[in-house]
C-alpha positions as CSV (number, residue, x, y, z in Angstrom):
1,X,-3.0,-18.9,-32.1
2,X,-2.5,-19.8,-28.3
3,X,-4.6,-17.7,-26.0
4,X,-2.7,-16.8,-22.4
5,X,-3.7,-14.8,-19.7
6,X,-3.4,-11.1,-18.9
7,X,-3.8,-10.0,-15.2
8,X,-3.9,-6.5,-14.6
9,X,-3.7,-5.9,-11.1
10,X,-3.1,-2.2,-11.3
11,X,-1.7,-0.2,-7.9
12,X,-1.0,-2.9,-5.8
13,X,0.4,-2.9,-1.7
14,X,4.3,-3.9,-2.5
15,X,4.5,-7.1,-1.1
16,X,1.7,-8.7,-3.7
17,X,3.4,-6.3,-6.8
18,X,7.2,-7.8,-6.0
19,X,5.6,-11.7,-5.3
20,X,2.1,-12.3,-6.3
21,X,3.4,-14.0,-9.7
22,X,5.6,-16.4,-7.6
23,X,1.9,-17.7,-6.7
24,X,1.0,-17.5,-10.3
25,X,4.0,-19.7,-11.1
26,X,3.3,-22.4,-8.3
27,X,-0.2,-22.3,-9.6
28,X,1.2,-22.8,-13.4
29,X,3.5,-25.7,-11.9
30,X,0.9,-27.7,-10.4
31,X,-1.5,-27.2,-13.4
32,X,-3.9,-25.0,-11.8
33,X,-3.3,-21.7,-14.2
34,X,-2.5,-20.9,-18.5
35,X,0.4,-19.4,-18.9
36,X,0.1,-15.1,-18.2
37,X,1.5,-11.8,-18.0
38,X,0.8,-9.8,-15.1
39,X,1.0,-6.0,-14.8
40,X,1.1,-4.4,-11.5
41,X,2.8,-0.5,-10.0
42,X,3.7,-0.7,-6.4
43,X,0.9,1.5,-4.6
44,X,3.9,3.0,-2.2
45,X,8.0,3.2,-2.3
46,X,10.3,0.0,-1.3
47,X,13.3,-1.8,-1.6
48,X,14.2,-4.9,-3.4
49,X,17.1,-7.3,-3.2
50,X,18.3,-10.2,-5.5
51,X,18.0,-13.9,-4.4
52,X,21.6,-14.6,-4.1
53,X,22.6,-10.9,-2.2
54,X,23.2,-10.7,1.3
55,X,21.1,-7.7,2.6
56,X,23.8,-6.6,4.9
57,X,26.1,-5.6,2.3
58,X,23.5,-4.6,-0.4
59,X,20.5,-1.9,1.5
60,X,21.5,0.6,4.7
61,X,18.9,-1.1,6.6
62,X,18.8,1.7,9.4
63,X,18.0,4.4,6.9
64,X,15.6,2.1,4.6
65,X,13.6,1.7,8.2
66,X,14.1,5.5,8.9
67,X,11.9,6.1,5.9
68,X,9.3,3.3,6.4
69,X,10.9,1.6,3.4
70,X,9.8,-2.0,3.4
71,X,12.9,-4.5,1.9
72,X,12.0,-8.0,0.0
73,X,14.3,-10.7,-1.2
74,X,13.5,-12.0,-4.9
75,X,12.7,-14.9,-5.9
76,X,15.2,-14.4,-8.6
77,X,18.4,-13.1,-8.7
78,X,19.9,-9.8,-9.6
79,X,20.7,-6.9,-7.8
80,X,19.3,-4.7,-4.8
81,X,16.6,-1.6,-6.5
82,X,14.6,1.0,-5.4
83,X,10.9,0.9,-6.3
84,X,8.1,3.3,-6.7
85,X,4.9,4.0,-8.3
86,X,6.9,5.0,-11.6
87,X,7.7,2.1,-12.5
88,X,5.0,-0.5,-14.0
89,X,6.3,-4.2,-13.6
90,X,5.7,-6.6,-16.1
91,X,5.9,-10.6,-14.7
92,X,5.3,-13.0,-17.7
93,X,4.5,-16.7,-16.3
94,X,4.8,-19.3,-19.0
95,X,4.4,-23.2,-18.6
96,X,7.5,-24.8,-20.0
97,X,5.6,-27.1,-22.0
98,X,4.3,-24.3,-24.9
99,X,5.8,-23.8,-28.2
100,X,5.7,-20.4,-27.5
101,X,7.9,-20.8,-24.7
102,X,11.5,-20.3,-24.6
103,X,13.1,-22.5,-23.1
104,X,16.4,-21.4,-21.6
105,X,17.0,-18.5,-19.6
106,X,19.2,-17.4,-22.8
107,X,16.7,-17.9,-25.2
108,X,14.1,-15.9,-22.7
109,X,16.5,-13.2,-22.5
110,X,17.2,-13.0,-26.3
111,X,13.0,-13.2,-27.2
112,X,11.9,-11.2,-24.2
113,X,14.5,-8.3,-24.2
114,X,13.9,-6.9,-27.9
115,X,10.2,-7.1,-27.2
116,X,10.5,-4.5,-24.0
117,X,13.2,-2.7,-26.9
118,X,9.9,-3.1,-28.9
119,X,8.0,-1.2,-26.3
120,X,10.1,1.8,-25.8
121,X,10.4,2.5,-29.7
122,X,6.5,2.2,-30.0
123,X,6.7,4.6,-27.3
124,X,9.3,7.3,-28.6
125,X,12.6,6.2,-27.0
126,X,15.6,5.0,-29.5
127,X,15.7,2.1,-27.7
128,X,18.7,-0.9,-27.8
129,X,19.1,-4.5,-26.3
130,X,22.5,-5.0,-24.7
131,X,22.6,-8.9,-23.6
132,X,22.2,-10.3,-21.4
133,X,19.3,-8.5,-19.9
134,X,19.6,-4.6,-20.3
135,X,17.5,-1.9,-22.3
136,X,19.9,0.7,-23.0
137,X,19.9,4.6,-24.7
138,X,22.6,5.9,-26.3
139,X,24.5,3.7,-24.2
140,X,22.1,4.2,-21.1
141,X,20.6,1.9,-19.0
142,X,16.7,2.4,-19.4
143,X,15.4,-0.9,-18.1
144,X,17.0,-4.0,-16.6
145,X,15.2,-7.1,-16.7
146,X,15.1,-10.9,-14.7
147,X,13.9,-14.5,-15.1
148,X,13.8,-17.3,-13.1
149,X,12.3,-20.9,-13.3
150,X,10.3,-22.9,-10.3
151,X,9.1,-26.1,-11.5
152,X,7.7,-26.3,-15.1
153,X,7.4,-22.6,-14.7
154,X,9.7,-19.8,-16.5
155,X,9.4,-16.7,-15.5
156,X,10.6,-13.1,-17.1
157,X,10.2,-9.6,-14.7
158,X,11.3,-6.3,-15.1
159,X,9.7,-3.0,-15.1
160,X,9.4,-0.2,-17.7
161,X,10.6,3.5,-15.9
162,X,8.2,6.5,-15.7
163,X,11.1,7.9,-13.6
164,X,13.2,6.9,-11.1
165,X,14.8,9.3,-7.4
166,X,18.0,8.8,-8.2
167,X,19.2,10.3,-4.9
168,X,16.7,8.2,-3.2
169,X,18.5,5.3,-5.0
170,X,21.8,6.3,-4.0
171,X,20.8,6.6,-0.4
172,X,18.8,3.2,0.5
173,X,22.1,1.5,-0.9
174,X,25.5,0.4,1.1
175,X,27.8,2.5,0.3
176,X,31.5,2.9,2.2
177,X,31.4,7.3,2.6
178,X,28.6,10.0,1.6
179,X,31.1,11.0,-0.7
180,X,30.9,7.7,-2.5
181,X,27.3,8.2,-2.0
182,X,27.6,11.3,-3.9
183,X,29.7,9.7,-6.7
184,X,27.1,6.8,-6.7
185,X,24.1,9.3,-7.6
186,X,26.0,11.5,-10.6
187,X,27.1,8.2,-12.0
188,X,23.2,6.5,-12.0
189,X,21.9,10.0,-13.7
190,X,25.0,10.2,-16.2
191,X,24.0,6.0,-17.5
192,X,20.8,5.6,-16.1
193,X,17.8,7.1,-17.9
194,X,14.2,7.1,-17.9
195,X,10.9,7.9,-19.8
196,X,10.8,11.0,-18.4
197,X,14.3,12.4,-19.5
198,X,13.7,11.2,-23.2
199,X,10.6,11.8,-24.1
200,X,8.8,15.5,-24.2
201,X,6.0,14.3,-22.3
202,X,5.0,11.3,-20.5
203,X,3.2,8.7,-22.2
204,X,-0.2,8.0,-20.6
205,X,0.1,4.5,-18.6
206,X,-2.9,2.7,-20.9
207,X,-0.5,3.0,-23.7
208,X,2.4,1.9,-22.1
209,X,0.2,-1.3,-20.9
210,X,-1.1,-2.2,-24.2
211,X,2.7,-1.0,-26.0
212,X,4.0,-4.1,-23.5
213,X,0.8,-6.3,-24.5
214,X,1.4,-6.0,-28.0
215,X,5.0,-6.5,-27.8
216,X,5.1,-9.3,-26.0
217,X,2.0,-10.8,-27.8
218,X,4.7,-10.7,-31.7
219,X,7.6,-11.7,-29.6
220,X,5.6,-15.4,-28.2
221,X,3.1,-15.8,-31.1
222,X,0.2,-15.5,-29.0
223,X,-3.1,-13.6,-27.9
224,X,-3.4,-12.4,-24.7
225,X,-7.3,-12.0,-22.8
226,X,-7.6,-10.4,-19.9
227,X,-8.9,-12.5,-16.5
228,X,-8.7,-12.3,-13.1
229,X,-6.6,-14.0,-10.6
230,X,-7.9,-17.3,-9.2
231,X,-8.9,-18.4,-5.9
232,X,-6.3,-21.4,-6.1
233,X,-3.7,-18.3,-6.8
234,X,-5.1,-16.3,-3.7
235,X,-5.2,-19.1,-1.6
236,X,-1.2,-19.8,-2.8
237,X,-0.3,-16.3,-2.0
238,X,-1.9,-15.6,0.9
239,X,-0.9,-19.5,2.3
240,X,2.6,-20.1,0.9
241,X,4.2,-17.3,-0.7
242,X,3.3,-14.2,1.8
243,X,4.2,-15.4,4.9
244,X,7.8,-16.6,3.5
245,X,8.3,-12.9,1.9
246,X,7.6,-11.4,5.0
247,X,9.5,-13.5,7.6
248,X,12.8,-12.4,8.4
249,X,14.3,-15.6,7.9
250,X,13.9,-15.6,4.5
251,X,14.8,-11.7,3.9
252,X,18.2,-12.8,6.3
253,X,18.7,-16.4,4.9
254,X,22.4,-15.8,3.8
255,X,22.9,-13.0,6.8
256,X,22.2,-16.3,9.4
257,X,24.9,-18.1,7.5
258,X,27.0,-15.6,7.7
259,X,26.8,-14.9,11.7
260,X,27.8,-18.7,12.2
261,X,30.7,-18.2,10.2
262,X,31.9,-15.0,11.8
263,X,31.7,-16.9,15.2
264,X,34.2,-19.5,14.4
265,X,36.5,-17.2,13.0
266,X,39.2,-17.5,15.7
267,X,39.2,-21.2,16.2
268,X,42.8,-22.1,15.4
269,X,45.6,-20.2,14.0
270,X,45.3,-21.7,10.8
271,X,41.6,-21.5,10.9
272,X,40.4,-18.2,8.8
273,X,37.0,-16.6,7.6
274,X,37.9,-14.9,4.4
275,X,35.1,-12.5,2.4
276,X,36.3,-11.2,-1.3
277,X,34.1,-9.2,-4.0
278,X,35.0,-10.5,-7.7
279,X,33.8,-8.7,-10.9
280,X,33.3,-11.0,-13.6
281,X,30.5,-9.6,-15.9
282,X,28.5,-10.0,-12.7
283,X,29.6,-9.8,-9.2
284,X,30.4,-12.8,-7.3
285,X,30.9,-12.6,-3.4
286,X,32.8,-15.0,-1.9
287,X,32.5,-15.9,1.9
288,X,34.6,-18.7,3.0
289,X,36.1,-20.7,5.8
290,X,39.3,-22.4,5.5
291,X,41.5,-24.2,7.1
292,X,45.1,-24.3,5.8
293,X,44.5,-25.2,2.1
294,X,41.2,-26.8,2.8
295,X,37.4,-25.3,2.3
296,X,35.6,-25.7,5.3
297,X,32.5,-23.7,4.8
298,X,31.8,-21.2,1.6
299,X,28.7,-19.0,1.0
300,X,28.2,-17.7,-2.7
301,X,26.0,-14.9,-3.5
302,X,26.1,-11.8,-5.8
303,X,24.0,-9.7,-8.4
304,X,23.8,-12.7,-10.9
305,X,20.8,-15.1,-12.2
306,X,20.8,-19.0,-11.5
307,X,18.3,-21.4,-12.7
308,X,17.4,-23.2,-10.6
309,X,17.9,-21.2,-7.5
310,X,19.2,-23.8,-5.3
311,X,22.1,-25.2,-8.0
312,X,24.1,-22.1,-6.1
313,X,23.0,-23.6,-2.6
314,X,24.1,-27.4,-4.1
315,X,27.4,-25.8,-5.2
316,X,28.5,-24.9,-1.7
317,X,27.7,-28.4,-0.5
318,X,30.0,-29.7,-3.1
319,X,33.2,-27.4,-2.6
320,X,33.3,-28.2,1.0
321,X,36.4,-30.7,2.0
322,X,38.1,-29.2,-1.4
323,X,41.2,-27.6,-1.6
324,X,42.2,-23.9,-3.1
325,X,43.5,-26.3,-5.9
326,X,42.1,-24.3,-9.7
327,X,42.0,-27.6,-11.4
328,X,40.2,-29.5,-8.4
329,X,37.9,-26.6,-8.0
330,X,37.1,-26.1,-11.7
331,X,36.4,-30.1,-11.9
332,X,34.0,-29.7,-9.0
333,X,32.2,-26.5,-10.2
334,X,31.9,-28.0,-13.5
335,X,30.4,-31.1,-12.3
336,X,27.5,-29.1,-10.1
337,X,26.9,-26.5,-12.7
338,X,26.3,-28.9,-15.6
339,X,22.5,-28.8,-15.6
340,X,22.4,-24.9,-14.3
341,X,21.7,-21.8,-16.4
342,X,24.0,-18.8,-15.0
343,X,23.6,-16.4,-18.0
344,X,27.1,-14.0,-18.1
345,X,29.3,-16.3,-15.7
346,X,31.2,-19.4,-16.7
347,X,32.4,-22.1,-15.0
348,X,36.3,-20.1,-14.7
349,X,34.3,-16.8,-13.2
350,X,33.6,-19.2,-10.0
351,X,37.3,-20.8,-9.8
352,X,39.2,-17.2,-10.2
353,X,36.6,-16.0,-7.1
354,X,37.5,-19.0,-5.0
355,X,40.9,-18.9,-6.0
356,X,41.5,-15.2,-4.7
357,X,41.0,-17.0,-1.3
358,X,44.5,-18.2,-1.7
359,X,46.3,-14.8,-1.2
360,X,45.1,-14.5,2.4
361,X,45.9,-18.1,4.1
């Protein structure tokens, strides 16, 4: 049986719980570290948003700083989250190269999902997977879940929920009133749940580390030992992946973008800067200049997962010069998507976003 890491780093500050396994993973790219699962809590409340979101349109920024709320962008995609000290993450690191690796994002989801189901049954809750990535309850949403590749890396997250403020929730995202705000919290108690609303008593945290050890450990095949992190890891973290996860250029990467765009939005008549919201199974936010008929600059982002990161980025480049033209668009989006993983959103999704430019030039 293969032997793989366990890191428990226990209550850590919030910037090394959200990124210290994105060191992990360089570390597991370049050779330097076994494959491992990492559990961490958050030491204080923050906020979280998904790779592809735009910050802007996700957090109320004003009123996370009011509260001394930090905000991090992912590594991985998904969408924008409240965090606390009730909620313990898990962050399994895995070189691609193992057996006991899956080795599409699909196949992670479908291995890695039932095992966190696992863990909630051990613990009490009549737990169910609902694909792609979702824990549910009697139709609930008990635990969401993410993964993510960098290099010969994959990576699954997600975090398994003492409890959760759902009015705190409700208030650190961007909402159009306070009485959608209000709407926004009744719905996340009425379909999300928690530990501590189905279950008589809180489980002690020990067992809810070694329920997830044990799960995880039948779902890959493999024996976990516990270790400590490396100094190649520390060295990583505290070189390469800190500074970029506290620099505002990354946290407003697609909000720079955006300003650009919103400055040539009066250029010529038929010059326009168009932003639509499309629902596929995941949102999709499109942000677009056109001219006429013709893309001249398009920003994607949304709620989703893509692996790898960039192919989203590599997109853009390609649909610039196009036309609003389905057939054009769907041959392009086709061709740059052909080696990407986008679980939930095909190829159609994309065209019907970039096609509901068309009713507004």
């Amino acid at each position: 049986m293969e032997t793989w890491r366990l890191l428990d780093l226990g209550f850590a500050e919030p910037i090394k719980a959200q990124t210290f396994f994105e060191a992990v993973a360089m570390a597991v790219d370049r050779g330097l570290s076994p494959s491992t699962l990492i559990l961490v809590l958050p030491s204080r409340p923050y906020v979280c948003i998904g790779y592809h979101q735009e910050i802007e349109k996700e957090i109320d920024v004003e009123f996370c700083r009011s509260r001394g709320l930090e905000i991090y962008r992912r590594i991985i995609g998904g969408g924008a989250v409240y965090l606390d000290n009730n909620q313990l993450f898990y962050q399994l690191v895995a070189h691609e190269d193992s057996p006991h690796t899956p080795k599409t994002v699909e196949d992670l989801f479908r291995v890695m999902v039932p095992a966190i189901v696992n863990t909630y049954r051990e613990l009490g809750v009549k737990a169910g997977y609902k694909p792609i990535n979702d824990v549910v309850v009697d139709g609930k949403k008990i635990a969401g879940t993410g993964a993510g590749r960098l290099g010969k890396a994959v990576m699954f997250v997600g975090n398994i929920i003492f409890d959760l403020n759902y009015d705190l929730m409700a208030k650190v995202l961007k909402v159009p009133s306070e009485k959608f705000r209000d709407k926004l919290a009744k719905t996340m108690r009425d379909w999300v749940t928690t530990l501590r609303r189905e279950l008589p008593q809180l489980p002690d945290l020990e067992r809810v580390k070694n329920s997830v050890i044990k799960s995880f450990e039948k779902a890959l095949g493999v024996k976990f030992e516990l270790g400590e992190p490396t100094r190649d890891e520390i060295d990583i973290w505290e070189e390469e992946v800190k500074p970029r996860h506290t620099s505002d250029e990354w946290l407003r990467i697609f909000e720079d973008k955006r300003s650009d765009m919103e400055r040539i939005v009066k250029v010529a008549h038929d010059v326009k800067v168009i932003e639509i919201a499309h629902k596929a199974s995941k949102m999709i936010r499109i942000t677009a200049i056109v001219k006429g008929n013709e893309i001249i600059d398009i920003m994607i982002t949304g709620d989703f997962f893509a692996i790898p990161e960039d192919s989203i980025r590599e997109l853009e480049r390609k649909l610039k010069g196009l036309r609003l033209e389905e057939e054009e668009l769907s041959f392009a989006i086709q061709r740059s998507l052909e080696k990407a993983q986008i679980p939930g959103l095909a190829v159609k999704d994309f065209v019907d976003a970039i096609m509901k430019i068309k009713a507004f030039i």
